[in-house]
C-alpha positions as CSV (number, residue, x, y, z in Angstrom):
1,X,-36.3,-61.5,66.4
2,X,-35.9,-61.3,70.4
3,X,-32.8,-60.2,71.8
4,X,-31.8,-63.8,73.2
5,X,-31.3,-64.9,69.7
6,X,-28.3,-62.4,68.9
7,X,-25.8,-60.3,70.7
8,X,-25.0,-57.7,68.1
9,X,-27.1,-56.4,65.7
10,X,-24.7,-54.1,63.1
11,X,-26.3,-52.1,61.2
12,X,-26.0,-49.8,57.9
13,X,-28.4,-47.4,56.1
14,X,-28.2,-44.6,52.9
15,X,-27.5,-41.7,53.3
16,X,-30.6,-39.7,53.9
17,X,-33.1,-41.8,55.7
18,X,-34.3,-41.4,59.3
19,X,-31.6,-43.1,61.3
20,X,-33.1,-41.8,64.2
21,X,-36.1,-44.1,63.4
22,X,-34.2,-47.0,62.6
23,X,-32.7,-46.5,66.4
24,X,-36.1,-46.4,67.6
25,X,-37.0,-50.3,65.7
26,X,-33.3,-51.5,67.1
27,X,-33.7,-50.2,71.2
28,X,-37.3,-51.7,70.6
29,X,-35.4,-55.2,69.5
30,X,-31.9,-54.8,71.7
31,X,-34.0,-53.5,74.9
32,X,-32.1,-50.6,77.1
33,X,-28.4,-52.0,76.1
34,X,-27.9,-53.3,79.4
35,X,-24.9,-55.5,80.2
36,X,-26.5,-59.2,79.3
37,X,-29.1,-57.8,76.9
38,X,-28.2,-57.1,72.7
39,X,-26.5,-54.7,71.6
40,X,-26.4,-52.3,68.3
41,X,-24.1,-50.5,65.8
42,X,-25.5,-48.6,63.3
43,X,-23.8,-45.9,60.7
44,X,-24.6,-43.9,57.1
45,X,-23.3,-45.7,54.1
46,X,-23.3,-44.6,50.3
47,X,-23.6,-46.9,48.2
48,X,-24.3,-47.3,44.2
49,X,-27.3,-47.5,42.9
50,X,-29.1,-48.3,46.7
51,X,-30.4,-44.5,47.1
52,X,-32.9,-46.4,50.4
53,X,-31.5,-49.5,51.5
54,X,-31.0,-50.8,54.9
55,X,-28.5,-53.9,55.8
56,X,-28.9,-55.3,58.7
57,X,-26.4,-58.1,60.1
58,X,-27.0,-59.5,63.1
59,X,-24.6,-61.9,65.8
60,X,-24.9,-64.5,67.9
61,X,-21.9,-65.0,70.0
62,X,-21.3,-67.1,73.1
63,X,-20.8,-64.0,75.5
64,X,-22.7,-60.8,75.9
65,X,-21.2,-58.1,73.5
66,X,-18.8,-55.5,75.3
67,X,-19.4,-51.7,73.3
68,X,-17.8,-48.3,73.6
69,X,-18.4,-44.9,72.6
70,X,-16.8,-41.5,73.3
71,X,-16.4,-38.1,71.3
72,X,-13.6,-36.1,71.6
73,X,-13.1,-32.5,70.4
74,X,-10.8,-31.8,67.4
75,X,-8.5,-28.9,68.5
76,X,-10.0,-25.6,68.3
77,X,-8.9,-23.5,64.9
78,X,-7.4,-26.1,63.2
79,X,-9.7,-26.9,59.7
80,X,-11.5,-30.0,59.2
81,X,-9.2,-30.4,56.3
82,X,-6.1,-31.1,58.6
83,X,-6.1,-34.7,58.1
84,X,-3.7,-35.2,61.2
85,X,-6.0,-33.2,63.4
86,X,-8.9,-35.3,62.3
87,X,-7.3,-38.3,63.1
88,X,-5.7,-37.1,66.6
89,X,-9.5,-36.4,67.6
90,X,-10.3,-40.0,66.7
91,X,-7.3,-41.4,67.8
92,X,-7.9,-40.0,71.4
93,X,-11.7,-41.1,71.3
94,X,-10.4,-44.2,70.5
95,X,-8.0,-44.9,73.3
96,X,-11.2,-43.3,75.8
97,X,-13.5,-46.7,73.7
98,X,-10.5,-48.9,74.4
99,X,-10.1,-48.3,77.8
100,X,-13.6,-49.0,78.4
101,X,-13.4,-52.3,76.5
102,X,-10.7,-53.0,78.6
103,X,-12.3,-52.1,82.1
104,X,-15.0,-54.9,81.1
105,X,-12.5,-57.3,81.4
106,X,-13.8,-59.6,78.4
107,X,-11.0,-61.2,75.9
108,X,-12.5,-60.1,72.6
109,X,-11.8,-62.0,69.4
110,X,-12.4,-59.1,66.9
111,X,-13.7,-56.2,66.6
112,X,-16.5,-53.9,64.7
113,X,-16.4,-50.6,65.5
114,X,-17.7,-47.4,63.6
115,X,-16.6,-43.4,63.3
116,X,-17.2,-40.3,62.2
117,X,-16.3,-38.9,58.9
118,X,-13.2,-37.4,58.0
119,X,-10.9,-39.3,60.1
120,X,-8.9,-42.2,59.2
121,X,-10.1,-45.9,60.1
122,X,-6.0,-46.4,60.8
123,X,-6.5,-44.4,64.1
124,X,-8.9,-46.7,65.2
125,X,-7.5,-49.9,64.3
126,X,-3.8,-48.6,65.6
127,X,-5.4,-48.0,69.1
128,X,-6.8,-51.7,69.4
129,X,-3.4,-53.3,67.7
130,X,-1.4,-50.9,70.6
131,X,-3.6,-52.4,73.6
132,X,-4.8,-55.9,72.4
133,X,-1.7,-57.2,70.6
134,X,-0.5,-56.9,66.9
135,X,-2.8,-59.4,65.3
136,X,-5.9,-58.0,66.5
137,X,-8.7,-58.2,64.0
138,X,-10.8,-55.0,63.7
139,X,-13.3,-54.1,60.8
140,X,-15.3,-51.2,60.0
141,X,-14.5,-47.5,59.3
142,X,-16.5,-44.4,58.8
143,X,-19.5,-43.0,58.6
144,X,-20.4,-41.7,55.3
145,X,-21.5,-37.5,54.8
146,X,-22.4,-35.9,51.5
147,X,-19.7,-33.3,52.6
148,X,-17.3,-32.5,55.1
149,X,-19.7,-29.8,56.3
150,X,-22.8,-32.2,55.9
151,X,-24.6,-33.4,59.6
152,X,-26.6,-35.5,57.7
153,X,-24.7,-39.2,59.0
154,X,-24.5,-41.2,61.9
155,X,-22.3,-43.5,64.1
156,X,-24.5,-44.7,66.9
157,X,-24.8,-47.2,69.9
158,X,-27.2,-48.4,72.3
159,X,-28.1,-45.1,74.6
160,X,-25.1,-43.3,73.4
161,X,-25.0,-41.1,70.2
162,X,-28.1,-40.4,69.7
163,X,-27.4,-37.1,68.4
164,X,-26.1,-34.5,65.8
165,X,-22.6,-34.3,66.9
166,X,-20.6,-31.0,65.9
167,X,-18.6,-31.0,62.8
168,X,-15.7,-30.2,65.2
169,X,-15.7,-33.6,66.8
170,X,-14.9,-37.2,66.4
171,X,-17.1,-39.7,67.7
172,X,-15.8,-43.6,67.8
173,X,-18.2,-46.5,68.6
174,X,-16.1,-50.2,69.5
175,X,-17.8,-53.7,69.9
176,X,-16.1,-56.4,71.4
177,X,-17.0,-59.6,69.9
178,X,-16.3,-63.5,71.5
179,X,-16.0,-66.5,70.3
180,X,-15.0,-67.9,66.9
181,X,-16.4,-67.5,63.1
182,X,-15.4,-70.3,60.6
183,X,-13.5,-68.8,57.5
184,X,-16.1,-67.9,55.4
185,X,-18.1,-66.5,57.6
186,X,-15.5,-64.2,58.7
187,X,-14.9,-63.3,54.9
188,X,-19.2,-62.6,55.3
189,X,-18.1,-60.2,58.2
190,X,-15.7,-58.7,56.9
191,X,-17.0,-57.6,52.9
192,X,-20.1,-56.4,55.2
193,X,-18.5,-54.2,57.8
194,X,-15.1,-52.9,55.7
195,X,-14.7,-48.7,55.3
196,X,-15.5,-48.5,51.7
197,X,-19.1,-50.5,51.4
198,X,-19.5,-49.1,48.3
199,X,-21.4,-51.9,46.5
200,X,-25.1,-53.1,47.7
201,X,-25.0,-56.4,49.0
202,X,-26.0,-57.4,45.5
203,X,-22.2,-58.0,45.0
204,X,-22.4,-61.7,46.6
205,X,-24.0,-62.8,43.4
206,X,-22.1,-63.1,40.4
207,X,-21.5,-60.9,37.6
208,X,-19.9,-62.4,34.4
209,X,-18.9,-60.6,31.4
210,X,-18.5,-63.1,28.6
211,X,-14.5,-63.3,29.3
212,X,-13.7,-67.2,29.8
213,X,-10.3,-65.7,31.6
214,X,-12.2,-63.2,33.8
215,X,-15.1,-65.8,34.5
216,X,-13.3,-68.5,35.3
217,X,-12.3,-66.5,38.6
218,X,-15.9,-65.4,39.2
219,X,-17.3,-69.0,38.5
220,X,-14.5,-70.2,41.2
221,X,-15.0,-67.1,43.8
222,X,-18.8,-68.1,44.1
223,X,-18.5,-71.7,43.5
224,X,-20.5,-72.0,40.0
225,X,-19.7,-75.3,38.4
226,X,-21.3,-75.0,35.1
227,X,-19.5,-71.7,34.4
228,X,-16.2,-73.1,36.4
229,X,-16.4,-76.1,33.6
230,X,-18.1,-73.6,30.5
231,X,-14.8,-71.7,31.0
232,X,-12.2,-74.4,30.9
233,X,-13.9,-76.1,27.8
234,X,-11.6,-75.3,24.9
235,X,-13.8,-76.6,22.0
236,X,-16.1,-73.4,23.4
237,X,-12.9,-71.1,23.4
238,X,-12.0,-71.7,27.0
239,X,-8.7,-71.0,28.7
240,X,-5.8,-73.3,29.8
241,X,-6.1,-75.4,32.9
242,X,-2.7,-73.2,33.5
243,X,-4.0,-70.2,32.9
244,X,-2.0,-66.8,34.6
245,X,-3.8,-63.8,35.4
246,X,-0.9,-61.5,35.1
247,X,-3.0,-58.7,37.3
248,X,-3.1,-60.7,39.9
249,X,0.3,-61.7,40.7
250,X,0.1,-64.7,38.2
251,X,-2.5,-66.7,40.0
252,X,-3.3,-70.0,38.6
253,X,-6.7,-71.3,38.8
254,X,-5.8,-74.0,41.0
255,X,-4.5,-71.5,43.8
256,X,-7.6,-69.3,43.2
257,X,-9.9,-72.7,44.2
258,X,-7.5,-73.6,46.7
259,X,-7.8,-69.9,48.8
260,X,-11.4,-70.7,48.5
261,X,-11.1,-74.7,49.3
262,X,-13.2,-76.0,45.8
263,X,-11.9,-79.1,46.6
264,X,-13.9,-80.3,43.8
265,X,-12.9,-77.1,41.3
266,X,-9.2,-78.2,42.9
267,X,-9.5,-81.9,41.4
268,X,-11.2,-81.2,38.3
269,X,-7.9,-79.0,37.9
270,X,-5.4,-81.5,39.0
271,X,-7.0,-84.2,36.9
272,X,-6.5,-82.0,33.5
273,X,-2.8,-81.4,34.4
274,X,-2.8,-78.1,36.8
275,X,1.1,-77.5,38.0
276,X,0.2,-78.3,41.6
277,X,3.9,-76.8,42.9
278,X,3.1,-73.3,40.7
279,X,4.5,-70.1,43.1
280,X,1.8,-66.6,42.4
281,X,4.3,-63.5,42.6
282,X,3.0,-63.4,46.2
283,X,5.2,-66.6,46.9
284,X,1.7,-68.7,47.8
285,X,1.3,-72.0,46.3
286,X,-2.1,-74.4,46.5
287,X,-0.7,-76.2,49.4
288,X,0.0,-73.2,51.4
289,X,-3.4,-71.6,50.4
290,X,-5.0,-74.7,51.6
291,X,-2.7,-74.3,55.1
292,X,-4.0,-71.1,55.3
293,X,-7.9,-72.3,55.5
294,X,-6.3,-75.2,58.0
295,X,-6.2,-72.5,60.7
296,X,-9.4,-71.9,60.7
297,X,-12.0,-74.8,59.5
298,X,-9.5,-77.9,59.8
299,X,-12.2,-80.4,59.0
300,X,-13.4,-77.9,55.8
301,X,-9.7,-78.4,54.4
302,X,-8.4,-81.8,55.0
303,X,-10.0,-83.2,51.6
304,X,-8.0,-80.6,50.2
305,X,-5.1,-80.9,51.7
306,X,-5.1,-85.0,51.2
307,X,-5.9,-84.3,47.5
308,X,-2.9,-82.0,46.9
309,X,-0.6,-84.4,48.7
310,X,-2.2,-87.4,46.4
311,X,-0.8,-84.7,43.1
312,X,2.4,-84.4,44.5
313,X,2.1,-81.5,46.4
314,X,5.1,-80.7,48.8
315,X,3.5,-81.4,52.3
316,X,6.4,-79.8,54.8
317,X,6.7,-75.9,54.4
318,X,9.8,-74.2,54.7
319,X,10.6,-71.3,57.1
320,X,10.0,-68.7,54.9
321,X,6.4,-69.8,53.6
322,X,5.0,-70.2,57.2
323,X,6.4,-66.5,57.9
324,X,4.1,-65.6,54.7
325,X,1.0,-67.8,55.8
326,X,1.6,-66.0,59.6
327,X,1.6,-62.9,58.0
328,X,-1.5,-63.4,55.8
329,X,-3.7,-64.4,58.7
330,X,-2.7,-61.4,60.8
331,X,-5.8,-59.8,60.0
332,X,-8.1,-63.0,59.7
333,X,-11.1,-63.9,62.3
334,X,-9.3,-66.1,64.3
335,X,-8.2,-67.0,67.7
């Protein structure tokens, strides 16, 4: 692919291979990083059973990509150990990223961003939320090591990085990203670029383990009808239309397919008798699930929201469940 056909190409590899090669294929792709042209992210991941895997994710927004790096010493004699001291390096390398974003003078919609082990994502993300507002989105984290005194990882960017960096500094890369991402995609984003990236990207296909209980939530996270209705079959020992997971704050099924809008999971539900007014422990019901997608793909939910309102559903929220629908999409894709 050229560079006119994405802005940001993010990008994560095991621990161990060349990254320094890998930088050489993306500059080749992104050109010199110049202010129109692509940009690139790239840091070390572990992750099971992917010992020499490369992910590559790559974005297409409607403006050029704005992205940062700086390093900043952690203070001398203090251990690498010092938690606080780790993330006061990064915090400050942060702010120097920000300020750059800022001098651009772009209006980001999220973030990505990238750092060095050892310090805490929260430093990062507190530095964005301080200068671009409390409900700015920002996903990523750090850069995985075998051990604290390990060189062996990476946090890059275009031109900058490019380098073994001490194991007394912090290093922060920030990309600012325009323009908007429908719900799902944003849920694509964010599984890909989150801290812990522990599972290969094998995890988007389902894994059932002959539980109709436990199934019946994978078949509805990945939208598999067959299982979805193999499940609620009890003449084959399937569960209750009703059903409570009680580890997961006594979600129904119906709310589970509603905070994923299976409109048609939602009416297969509704038609057998699902309690369309059931409250999770989280105080969420299936209409306020369904308001939550609203915010973000209105034309993706109005079936939904229709179909709730044909079972009865209470359409008007109260106060206190918009405060909990405001507070869910704090840190959501969205602007």
């Amino acid at each position: 692919l050229g560079s006119d056909s994405f802005q940001l190409a993010h990008v994560t590899l095991s621990l161990g291979l060349d990254y320094h090669s890998a930088c050489d294929v993306l500059e080749s792709r992104c050109g010199n990083g110049d202010a129109d042209g692509a940009k690139y992210m790239l840091r070390t991941v572990a992750k099971k059973d992917t010992p020499d895997q490369i992910e590559v994710l790559l974005i297409a927004a409607p403006e050029p990509v704005t992205l940062a790096f700086a390093v900043e010493e952690v203070e001398e004699g203090v251990s690498l150990t010092v938690q606080d001291e780790l993330d006061n390096a990064l915090n400050r390398a942060a702010k120097r990223a920000v300020d750059e974003l800022v001098e651009s003078n772009t209006d980001p919609t999220f973030f990505l961003f990238c750092h060095s082990p050892g310090g805490s994502s929260g430093a990062v993300r507190d530095v964005l939320s301080t200068e671009f507002g409390d409900g700015t989105i920002a996903y990523g984290g750090n850069a995985a090591a075998e051990a604290i005194d390990s060189v062996l990882w990476a946090a890059v960017g275009n031109g900058d990085g490019r380098k073994v960096l001490a194991q007394t500094q912090q290093s922060v890369v920030v990309a600012g990203v325009t323009g908007s991402m429908s719900f799902m995609t944003s849920a694509v984003v964010k599984n890909w670029a989150q801290p812990a990236f522990a599972e290969p990207l094998s995890f988007m296909v389902p894994r059932y383990v002959s539980d109709p209980a436990l199934d019946l939530l994978t078949a509805i996270k990945y939208d598999d009808w067959d299982t979805f209705e193999r499940c609620l079959d009890k003449e084959d020992g399937g569960v209750e239309v009703n059903h409570k997971w009680s580890d997961k704050q006594n979600q129904m099924p119906l709310l589970a397919a509603c905070a994923r809008c299976r409109t048609k999971m939602a009416r297969y539900l509704l038609e057998r008798g699902a309690d369309v007014e059931h409250r999770n422990d989280g105080g969420f019901t299936a209409m306020m699930y369904t308001r939550l997608l609203e915010e973000f793909d209105t034309d993706m939910v109005r079936e939904q929201l229709e179909l709730l309102s044909e079972f009865g559903a209470r359409t008007k929220l109260t106060d206190d469940e918009i405060e909990l629908i405001a507070k869910a999409t704090a840190g959501r894709l969205n602007k």
